[in-house]
C-alpha positions as CSV (number, residue, x, y, z in Angstrom):
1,X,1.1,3.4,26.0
2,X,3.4,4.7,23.4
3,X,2.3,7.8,21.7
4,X,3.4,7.6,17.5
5,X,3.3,10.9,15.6
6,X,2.3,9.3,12.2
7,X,2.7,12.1,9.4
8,X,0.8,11.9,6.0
9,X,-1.7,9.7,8.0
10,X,-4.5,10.3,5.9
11,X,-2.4,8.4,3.2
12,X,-2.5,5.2,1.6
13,X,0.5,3.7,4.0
14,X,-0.1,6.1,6.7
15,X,-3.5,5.1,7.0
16,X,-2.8,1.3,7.0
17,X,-0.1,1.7,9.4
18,X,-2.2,3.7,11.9
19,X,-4.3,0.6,12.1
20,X,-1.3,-1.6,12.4
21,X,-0.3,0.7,15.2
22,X,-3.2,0.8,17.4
23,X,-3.5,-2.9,16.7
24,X,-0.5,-3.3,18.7
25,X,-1.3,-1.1,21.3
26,X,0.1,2.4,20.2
27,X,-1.7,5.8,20.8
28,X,-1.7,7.4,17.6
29,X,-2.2,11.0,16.7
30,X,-2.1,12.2,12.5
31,X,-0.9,15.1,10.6
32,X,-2.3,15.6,7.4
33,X,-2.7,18.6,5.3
34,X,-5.2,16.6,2.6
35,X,-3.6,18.0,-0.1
36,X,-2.5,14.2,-1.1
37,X,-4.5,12.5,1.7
38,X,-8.1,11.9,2.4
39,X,-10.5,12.5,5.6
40,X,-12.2,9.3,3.9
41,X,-9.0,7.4,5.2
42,X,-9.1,8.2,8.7
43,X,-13.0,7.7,8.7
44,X,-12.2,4.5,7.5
45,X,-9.4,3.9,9.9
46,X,-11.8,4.7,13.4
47,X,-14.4,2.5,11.8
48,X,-11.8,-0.5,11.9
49,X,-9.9,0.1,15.0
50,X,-13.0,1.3,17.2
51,X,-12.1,4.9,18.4
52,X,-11.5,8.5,17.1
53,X,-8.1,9.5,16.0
54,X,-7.2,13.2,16.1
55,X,-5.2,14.2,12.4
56,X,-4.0,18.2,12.5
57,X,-4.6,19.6,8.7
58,X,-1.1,21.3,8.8
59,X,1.0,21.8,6.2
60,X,4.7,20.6,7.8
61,X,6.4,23.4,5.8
62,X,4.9,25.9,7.8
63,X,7.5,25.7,11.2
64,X,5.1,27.4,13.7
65,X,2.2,25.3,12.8
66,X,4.6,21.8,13.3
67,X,5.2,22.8,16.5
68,X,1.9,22.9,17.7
69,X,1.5,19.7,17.6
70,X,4.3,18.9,19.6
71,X,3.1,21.4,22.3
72,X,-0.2,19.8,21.7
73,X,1.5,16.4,22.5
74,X,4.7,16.9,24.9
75,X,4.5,12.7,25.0
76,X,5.2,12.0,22.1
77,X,7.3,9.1,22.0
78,X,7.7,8.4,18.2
79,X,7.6,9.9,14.7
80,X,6.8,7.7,11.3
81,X,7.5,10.5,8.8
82,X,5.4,9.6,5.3
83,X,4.7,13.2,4.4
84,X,5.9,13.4,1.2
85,X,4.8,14.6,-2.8
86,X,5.3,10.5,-4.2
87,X,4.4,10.5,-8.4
88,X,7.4,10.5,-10.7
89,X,5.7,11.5,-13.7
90,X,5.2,15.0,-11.7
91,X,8.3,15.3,-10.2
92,X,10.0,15.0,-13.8
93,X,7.5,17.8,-14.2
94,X,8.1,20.2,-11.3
95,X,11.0,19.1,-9.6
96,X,11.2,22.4,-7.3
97,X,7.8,21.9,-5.8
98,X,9.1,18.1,-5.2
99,X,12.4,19.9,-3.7
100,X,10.5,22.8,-1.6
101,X,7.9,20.2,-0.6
102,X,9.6,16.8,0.9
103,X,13.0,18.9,1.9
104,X,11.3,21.5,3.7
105,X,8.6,19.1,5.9
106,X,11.8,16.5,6.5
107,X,14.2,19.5,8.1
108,X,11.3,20.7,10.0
109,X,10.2,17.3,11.7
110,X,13.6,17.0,12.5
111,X,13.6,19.9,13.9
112,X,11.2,19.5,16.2
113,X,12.0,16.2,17.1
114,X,15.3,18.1,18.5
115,X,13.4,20.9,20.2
116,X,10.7,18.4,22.1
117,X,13.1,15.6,22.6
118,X,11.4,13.0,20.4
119,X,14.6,10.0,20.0
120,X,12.1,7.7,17.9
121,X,12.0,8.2,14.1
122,X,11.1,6.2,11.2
123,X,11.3,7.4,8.1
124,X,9.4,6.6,4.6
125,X,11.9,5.8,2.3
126,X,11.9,4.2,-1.7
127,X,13.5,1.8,-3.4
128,X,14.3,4.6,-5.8
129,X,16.9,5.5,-4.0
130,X,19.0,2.4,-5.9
131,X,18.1,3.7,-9.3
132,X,19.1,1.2,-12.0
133,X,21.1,-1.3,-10.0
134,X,24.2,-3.4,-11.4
135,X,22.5,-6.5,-10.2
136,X,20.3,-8.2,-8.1
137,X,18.4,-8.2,-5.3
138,X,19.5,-5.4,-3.9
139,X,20.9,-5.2,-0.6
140,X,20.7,-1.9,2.0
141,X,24.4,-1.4,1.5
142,X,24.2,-1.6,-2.3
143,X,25.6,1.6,-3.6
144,X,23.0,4.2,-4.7
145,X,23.3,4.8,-8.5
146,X,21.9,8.2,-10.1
147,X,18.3,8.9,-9.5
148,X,15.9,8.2,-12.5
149,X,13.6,10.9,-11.4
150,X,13.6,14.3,-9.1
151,X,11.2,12.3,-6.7
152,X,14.0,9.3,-6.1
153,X,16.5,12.2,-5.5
154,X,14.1,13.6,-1.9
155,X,14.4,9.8,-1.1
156,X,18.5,9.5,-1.2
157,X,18.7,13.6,0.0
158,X,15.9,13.0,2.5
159,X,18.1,9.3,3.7
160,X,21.7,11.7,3.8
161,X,19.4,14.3,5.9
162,X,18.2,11.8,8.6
163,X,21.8,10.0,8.8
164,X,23.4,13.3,9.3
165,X,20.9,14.5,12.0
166,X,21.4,11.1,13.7
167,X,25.2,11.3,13.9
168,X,25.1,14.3,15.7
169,X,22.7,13.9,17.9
170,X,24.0,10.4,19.4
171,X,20.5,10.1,21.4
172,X,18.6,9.9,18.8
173,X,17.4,6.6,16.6
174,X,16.9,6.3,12.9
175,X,15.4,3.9,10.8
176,X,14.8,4.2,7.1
177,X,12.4,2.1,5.2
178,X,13.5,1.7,1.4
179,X,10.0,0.0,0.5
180,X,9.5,-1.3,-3.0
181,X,6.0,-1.4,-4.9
182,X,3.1,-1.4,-2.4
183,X,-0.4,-2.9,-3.5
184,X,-3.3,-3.9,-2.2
185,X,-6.2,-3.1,0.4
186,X,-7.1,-3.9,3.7
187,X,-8.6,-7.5,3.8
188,X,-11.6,-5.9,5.4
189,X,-12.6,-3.8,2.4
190,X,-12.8,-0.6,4.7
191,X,-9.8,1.1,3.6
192,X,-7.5,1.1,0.5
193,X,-5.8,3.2,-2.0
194,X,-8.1,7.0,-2.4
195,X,-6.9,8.3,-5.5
196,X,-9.0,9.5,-8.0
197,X,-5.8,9.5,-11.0
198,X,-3.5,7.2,-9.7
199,X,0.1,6.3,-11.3
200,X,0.9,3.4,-9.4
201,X,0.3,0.4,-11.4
202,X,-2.2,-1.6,-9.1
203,X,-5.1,1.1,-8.8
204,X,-4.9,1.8,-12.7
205,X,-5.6,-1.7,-13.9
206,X,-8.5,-1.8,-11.1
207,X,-9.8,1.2,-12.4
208,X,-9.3,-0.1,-16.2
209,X,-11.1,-3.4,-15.0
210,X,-13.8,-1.9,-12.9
211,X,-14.8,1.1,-16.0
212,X,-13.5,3.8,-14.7
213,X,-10.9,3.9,-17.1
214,X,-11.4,2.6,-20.9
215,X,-7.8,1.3,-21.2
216,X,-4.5,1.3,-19.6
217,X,-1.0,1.6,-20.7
218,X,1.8,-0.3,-20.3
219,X,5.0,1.7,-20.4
220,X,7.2,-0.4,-22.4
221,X,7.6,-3.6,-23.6
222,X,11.3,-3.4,-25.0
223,X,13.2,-3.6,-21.7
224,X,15.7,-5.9,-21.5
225,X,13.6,-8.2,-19.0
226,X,11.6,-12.0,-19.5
227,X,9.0,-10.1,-21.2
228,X,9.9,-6.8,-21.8
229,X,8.1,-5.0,-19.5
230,X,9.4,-3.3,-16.4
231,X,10.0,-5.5,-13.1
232,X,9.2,-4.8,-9.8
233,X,8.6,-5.8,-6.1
234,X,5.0,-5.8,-5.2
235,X,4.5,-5.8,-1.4
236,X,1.1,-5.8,-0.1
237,X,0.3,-2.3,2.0
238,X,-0.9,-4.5,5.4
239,X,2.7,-6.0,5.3
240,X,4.7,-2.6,5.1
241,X,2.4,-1.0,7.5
242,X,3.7,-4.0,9.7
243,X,7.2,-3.0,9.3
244,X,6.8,0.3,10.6
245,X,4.9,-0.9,13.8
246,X,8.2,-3.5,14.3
247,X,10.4,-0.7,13.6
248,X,9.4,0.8,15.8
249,X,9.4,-1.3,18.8
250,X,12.9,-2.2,17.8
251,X,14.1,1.3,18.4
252,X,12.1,2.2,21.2
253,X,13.0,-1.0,23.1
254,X,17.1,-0.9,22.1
255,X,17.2,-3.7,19.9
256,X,19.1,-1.7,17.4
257,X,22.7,-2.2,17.0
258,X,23.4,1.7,15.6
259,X,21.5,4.7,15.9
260,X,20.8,4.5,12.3
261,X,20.1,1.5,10.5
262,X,18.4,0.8,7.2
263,X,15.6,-1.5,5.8
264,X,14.6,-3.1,2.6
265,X,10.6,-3.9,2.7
266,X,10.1,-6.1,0.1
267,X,8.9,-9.5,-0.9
268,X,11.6,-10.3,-3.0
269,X,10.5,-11.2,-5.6
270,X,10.2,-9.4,-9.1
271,X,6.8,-9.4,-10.8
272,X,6.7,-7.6,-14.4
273,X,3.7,-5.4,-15.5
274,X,2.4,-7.9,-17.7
275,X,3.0,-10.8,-15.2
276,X,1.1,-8.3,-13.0
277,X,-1.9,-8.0,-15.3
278,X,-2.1,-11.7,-16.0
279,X,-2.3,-12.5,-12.0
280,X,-5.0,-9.8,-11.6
281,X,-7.0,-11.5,-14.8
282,X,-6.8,-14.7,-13.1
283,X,-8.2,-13.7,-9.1
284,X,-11.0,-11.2,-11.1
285,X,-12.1,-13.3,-14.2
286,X,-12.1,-10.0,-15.6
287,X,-10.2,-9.6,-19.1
288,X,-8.2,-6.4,-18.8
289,X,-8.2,-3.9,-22.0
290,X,-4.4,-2.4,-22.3
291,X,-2.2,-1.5,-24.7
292,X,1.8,-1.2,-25.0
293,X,2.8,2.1,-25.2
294,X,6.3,4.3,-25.2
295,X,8.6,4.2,-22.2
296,X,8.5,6.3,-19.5
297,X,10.8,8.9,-18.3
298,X,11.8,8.3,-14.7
299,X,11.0,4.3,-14.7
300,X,13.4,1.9,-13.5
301,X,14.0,-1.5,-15.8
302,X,14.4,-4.1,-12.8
303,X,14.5,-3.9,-9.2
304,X,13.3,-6.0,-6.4
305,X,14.2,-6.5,-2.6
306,X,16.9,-8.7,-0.2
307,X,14.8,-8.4,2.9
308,X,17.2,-10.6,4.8
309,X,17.8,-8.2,6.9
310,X,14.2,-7.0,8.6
311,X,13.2,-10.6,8.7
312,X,16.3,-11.5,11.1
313,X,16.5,-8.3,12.9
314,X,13.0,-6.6,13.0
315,X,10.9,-10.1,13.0
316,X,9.5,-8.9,10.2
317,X,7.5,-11.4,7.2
318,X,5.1,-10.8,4.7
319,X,2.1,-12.6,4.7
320,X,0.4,-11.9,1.8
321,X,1.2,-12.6,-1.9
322,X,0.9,-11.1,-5.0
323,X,-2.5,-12.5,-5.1
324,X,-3.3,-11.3,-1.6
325,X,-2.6,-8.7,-3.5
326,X,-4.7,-8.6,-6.4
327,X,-7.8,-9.7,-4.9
328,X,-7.7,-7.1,-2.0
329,X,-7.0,-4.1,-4.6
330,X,-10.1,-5.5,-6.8
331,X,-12.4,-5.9,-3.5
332,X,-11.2,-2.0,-2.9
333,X,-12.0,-0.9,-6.0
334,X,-16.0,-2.5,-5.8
335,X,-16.4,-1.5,-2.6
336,X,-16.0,2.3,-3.8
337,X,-17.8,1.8,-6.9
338,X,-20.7,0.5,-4.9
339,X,-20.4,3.8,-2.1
340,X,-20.3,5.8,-5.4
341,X,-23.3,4.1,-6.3
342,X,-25.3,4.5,-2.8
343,X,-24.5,7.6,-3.2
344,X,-26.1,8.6,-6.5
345,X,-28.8,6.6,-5.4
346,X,-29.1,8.2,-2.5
């Protein structure tokens, strides 16, 4: 059994792809400082696969503390890095913590990766990384264009860090994930998205819908798109977590044709915010209060996904849609308004 160091496992992707892992017979261990993540996660995540799960709190910028783990674990056969500081809003904000934060915990699990002899890495990159493209969908050899926001500019730095690590150390095998817009919950209902004030799109108008929130805002309606909202690639979080599992396998059993190869997770298909909203009224029956409001600073108009190339090389297909979608993020979004309810009852 293959032992996967899954970073940020406490995580909204992390903790999906934990399960996806140990569905598929991985041993898994999880570092997780909780600073972004949540111990509710990894509760959530032994209740569905059956066992414990061991997460170290450590903060991957602290070098001694990293490697730990790795002494900890001298079997490690694998890394999936997700570790990262994610909102663009914040990053536009404070782009030196953004720096200090994803730089620093990248060159340091690389670093041990070197010093234990770990050849297996996958790492959690963004769609960002294409800024505004010329046209589309975009392909992984589309050339990047300048990063809308300090958060996009980790992803392309953090992608020229990993290829440059990989080409001198010939042993050792790369992937990068460029994933799109993730959405969604487990089908289960045990595990989704723990973020109090979340910024990605999907969790707001749940929130909105569910009361927690009295409106939401849609940033823009004067793009130069079908309804002038901003378009993306929604990908539901079960079918990304896949990817990383397959990714995986494809490295550790030489399927790969370089020591560094690159991966678009999407659906391919671009859904607009308001297109978003109206498939979310329709799998709810719940009429959503927004309002249009200014642009954004860091927002992309248009992007969504070739994926081509993980369906024909990693075996990789989605197999939810964008209502999968909707209705798994609304069933998430209940299920913690009723444990917030049995609680106060309680």
């Amino acid at each position: 059994m293959n032992k996967i160091l899954v970073t940020g496992g406490c995580g909204y992707i992390g903790g999906h792809t934990i399960v996806d892992l140990i569905e598929n017979g991985f041993e898994v261990i999880s570092v997780d400082d909780l600073s972004r993540g949540s111990m509710k996660m990894m509760h959530g995540i032994e209740k569905l696969v059956g066992k414990k799960v061991k997460n170290y709190k450590v903060d991957l910028c602290n070098l001694d503390d990293t490697e730990a783990i790795f002494q900890d674990h001298p079997d490690i056969t694998g890394i999936i890095h997700f570790a990262a500081f994610k909102s663009v809003p914040e990053s536009v904000e404070d782009p030196l913590m953004y720096f200090r934060n994803n730089f620093n915990s990248l060159m340091n699990i690389l670093h041990c990766a070197a010093e234990f002899d770990v050849n297996n890495f996958v790492f959690s990159s963004s769609c960002s990384v294409y800024g505004n493209p010329q046209s589309l969908p975009v392909t992984e050899d589309f050339p990047f264009q300048e990063p809308e926001s300090p958060y996009a500019r980790t992803k392309q730095v953090g992608e020229a860090m990993c290829r440059d690590f990989t080409f001198i150390n010939k042993h050792f095998n790369t992937i990068l994930l460029r994933y799109f817009n993730p959405a969604g919950g487990h089908p289960s209902g045990i595990i989704g998205e723990f973020m109090e004030k979340p910024e990605n799109v999907v969790p707001v108008i749940t929130q909105t819908a569910i009361g927690k929130r009295n409106e939401m805002t849609v940033f823009g309606a004067d793009y130069d798109t079908r309804d002038g909202s901003c378009i993306r690639d929604y990908i539901h979080v079960c079918d990304i977590a896949n990817a990383h599992t397959k990714a995986l396998q494809y490295i550790i059993e030489d399927r790969n044709k370089s020591n560094c190869e690159i991966f678009n997770l999407g659906t391919g298909d671009g859904v607009s915010v308001l297109e978003l909203i109206a498939a979310f009224e329709k799998v709810s029956g719940v009429k959503l209060n927004y309002k249009i409001g200014p642009r954004r600073a860091g927002d992309v108009i248009e992007v969504y996904a070739n994926n081509n190339k993980a369906k024909t090389l990693l075996g990789w297909e989605t197999k939810y849609g964008l209502e999968d979608m909707m209705s798994t993020a609304w069933k998430w979004e209940q299920v913690l308004a009723q444990t917030k309810q049995e609680s106060i009852g309680g």
